[in-house]
N, C-alpha and C positions, 0 to 999 in steps of 0.2 A: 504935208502929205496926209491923205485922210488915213484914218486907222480903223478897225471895225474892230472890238472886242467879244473873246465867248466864253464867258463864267469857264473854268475848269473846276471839279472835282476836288474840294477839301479835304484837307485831314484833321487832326487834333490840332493846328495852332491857331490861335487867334489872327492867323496872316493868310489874306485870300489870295488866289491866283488867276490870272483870266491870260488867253493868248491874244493876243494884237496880230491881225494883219493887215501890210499897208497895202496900197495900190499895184506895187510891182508883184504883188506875191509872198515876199518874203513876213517872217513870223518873229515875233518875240513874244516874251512871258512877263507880264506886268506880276510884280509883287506889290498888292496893297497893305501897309503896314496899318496895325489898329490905332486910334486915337489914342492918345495917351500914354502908348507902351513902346515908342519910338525910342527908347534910350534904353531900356531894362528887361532884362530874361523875365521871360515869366515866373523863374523860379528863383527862391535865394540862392545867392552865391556871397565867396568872400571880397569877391570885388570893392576897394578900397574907396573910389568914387566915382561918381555918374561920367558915364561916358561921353566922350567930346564927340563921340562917332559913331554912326548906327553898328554896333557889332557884327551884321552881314557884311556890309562895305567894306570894315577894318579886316576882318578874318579872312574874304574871299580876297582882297589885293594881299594879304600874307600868304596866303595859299597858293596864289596865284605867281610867286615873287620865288615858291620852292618847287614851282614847275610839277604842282598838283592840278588834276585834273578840274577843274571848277568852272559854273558857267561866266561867261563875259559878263562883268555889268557894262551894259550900253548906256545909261543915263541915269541917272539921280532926280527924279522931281520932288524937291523937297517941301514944298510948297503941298502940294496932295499926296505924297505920304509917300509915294509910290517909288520902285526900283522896275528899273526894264531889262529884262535878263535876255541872252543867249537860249534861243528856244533848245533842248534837250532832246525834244518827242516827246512820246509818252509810253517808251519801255523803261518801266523798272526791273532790277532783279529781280524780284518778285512774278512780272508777269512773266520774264522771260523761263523762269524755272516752270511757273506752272506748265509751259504749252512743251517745256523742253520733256524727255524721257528722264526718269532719277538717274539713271546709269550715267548721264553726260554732267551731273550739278555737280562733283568735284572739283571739274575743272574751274566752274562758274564761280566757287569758293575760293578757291586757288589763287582765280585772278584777284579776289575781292582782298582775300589777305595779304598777297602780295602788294595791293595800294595801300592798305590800314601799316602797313610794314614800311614804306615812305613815308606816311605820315609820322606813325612814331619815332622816326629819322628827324624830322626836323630837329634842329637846335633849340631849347629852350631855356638858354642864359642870356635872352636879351629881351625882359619883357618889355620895353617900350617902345619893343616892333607891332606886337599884336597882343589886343586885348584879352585874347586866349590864355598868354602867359603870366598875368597879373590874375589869377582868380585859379582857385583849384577844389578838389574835392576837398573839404574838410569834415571834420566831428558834427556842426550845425548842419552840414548837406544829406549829409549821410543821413543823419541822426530825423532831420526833419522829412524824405523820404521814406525811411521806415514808420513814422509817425500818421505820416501820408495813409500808406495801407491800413492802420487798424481806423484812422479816423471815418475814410469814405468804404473803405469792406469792413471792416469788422462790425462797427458802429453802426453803420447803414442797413446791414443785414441779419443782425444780432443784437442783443441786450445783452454785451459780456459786464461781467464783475469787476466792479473797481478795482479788486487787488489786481486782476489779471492785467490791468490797461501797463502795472506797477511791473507786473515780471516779465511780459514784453518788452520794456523798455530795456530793464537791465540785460535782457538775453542779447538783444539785438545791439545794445551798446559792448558786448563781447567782439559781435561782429565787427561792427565799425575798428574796433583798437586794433584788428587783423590789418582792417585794410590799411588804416593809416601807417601802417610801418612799411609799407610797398612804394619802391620809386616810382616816381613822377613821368608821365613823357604827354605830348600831343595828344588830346583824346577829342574826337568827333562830339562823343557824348550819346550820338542816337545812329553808329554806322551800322545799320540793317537796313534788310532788302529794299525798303519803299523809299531810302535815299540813297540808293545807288539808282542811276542810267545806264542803261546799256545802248551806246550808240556805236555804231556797226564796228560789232562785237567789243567794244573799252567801254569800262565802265567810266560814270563820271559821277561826281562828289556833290549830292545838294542839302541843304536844313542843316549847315554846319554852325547857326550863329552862335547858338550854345556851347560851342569846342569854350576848353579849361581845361588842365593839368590835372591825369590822374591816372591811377595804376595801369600798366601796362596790357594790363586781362580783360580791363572795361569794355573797349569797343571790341572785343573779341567774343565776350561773351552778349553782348548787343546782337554779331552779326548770328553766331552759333546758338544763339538761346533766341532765336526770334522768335515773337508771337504769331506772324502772320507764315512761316515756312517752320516746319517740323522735321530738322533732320533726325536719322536713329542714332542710338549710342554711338552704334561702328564707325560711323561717318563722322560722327565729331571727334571722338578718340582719333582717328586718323587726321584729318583738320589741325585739330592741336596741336599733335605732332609734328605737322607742315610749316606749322608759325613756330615751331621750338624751333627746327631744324634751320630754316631760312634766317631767322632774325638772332641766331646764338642766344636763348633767353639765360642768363645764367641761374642757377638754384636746384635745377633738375626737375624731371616730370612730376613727383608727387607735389614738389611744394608750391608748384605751378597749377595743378588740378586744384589743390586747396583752396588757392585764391580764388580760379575761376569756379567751383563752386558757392565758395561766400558772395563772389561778386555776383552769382545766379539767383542767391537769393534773396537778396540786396535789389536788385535792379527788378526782378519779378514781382516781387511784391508791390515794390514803387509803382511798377506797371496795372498791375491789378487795383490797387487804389485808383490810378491814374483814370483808368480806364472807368470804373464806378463813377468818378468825380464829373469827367468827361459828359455820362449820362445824365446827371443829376443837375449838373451844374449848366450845361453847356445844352441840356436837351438835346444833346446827338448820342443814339443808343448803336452805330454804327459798329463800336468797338464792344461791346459786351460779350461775343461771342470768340473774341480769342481772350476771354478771362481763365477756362478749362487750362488752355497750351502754357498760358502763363506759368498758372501754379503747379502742374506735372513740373515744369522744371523747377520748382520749388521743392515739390516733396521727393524727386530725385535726388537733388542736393543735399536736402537736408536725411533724408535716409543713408547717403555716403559719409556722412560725419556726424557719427556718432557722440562725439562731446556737444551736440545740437539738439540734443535729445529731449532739453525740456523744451526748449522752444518748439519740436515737432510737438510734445503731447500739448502743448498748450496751443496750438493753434490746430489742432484735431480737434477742438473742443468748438471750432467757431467755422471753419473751414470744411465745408464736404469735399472738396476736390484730395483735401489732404488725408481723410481718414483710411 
């Protein structure tokens, strides 16, 4: 049957997307994978050895197996790189919020926490169901993420002082030792707005190849710390408490804010680099402009935790968003 393909609208991954439609009408979503990076995250991880499996395939039949929302794979060409998916549309959160009224985006959070709240229900004492369960955050992840930020923002946009590259590290390796001490569960890795679907009205789950074992606050602070939507305080403090209350987190609210703030400034930064690197590297300056929303929720964070304090002044020294 003939197919007619229409380039789709990229984002940050090196994996393009086009829609397929055949003769009778209906649509799928080609994912062309890039040369050479058919087996491996873009990013380190502790993954012990090369996958037998493309980590999309592997993760979406896991997902798919705990009756998560995720799209069909329709076929595998392995030969041109390519996956044929279950077309979605083309509402994400994200646009759904913009055109919605803010009075109505609770509920839209609600739903969205309530799936992240499934997710981290799966079982993960069986890793050699999914390659998600054999690899987690670790000290190298963490550590090489924070590393991330000062090399493409700092460096890129500054001439800071060699010792400083030295007290960055050590401040930011305080952080890391927080997080490592936090249980493990299912993490998406990147659940906010631009990979959720909204198909008439359920969300649906896409860009999970990167899912890996890691604190509980991660994809929460993902959805609630997005770059691309700005909730206010109120609405997050409230949120949080929606994901205490639903999910029993045990520990209590404070020691749960702590984390999701380390994890805010952990993952914003990475973002912030990310995003420079993106320009630099990738010649797409698309994302430069939620670099501001990134770090407000940086120096939010780090202005609530005060035992963070050199690390604020020390990046008030390089950072405008933060002084």
């Amino acid at each position: 049957m003939k197919e007619v393909l229409q380039k789709l609208h990229g984002d940050a991954s090196t994996r393009t997307y086009s829609r397929g439609k055949r003769e009778d009408g209906s649509t799928f979503i080609v994912m062309q994978m890039p040369a050479g990076k058919m087996s491996v995250s873009e990013e380190i991880t502790n993954l012990k050895e090369r996958p037998r499996e493309l980590p999309f395939l592997n993760i979406a039949r896991f997902l798919r197996s705990h009756d998560l929302p995720v799209p069909e794979v329709l076929e595998f060409r392995e030969k041109e790189g390519q996956i044929l998916l279950e077309d979605l549309g083309d509402s994400t959160l994200e646009t759904v919020l913009h055109q919605a009224e803010q009075r109505n985006w609770k509920g839209w959070y609600q739903k969205a926490i309530d799936l992240l709240i499934r997710i981290q229900s799966i079982p993960i004492n069986r890793p050699a169901d999914c390659i998600a369960l054999q690899r987690s955050f670790d000290a190298t992840l963490y550590n090489w993420e924070f590393d991330h930020f000062w090399e493409y923002y700092v460096e890129k946009v500054s001439r800071p002082a060699s010792s400083d590259r030295g007290l960055f590290e050590a401040e930011t390796r305080k952080i890391t030792k927080v997080l490592l001490g936090e249980p493990l569960v299912f993490t998406h890795r990147d659940f906010q707005s631009r990979n959720l679907m909204v198909q008439e009205e359920r969300l649906r789950l896409i860009d999970f190849q990167d899912a890996l074992l890691g604190p509980a606050a991660y994809d929460l602070v993902a959805l609630l710390r997005d770059s691309y939507i700005e909730l206010d305080g109120k609405m997050v403090d409230q949120l949080i408490g929606y994901y205490l209350e639903k999910r029993a987190e045990p520990g209590g609210l404070e020691s749960f804010k702590r984390v999701f703030d380390y994890l805010t400034i952990q993952r914003k930064l990475k973002d912030a680099g990310r995003f420079v690197y993106i320009d630099q590297v990738k010649q797409n300056r698309s994302f430069l402009k939620f670099i501001p929303a990134s770090l407000r929720y940086v120096k939010q964070a780090l202005e609530r935790r005060h035992e963070l304090q050199p690390l604020l002044n020390l990046l008030k020294k390089y950072v405008p968003e933060l002084q």
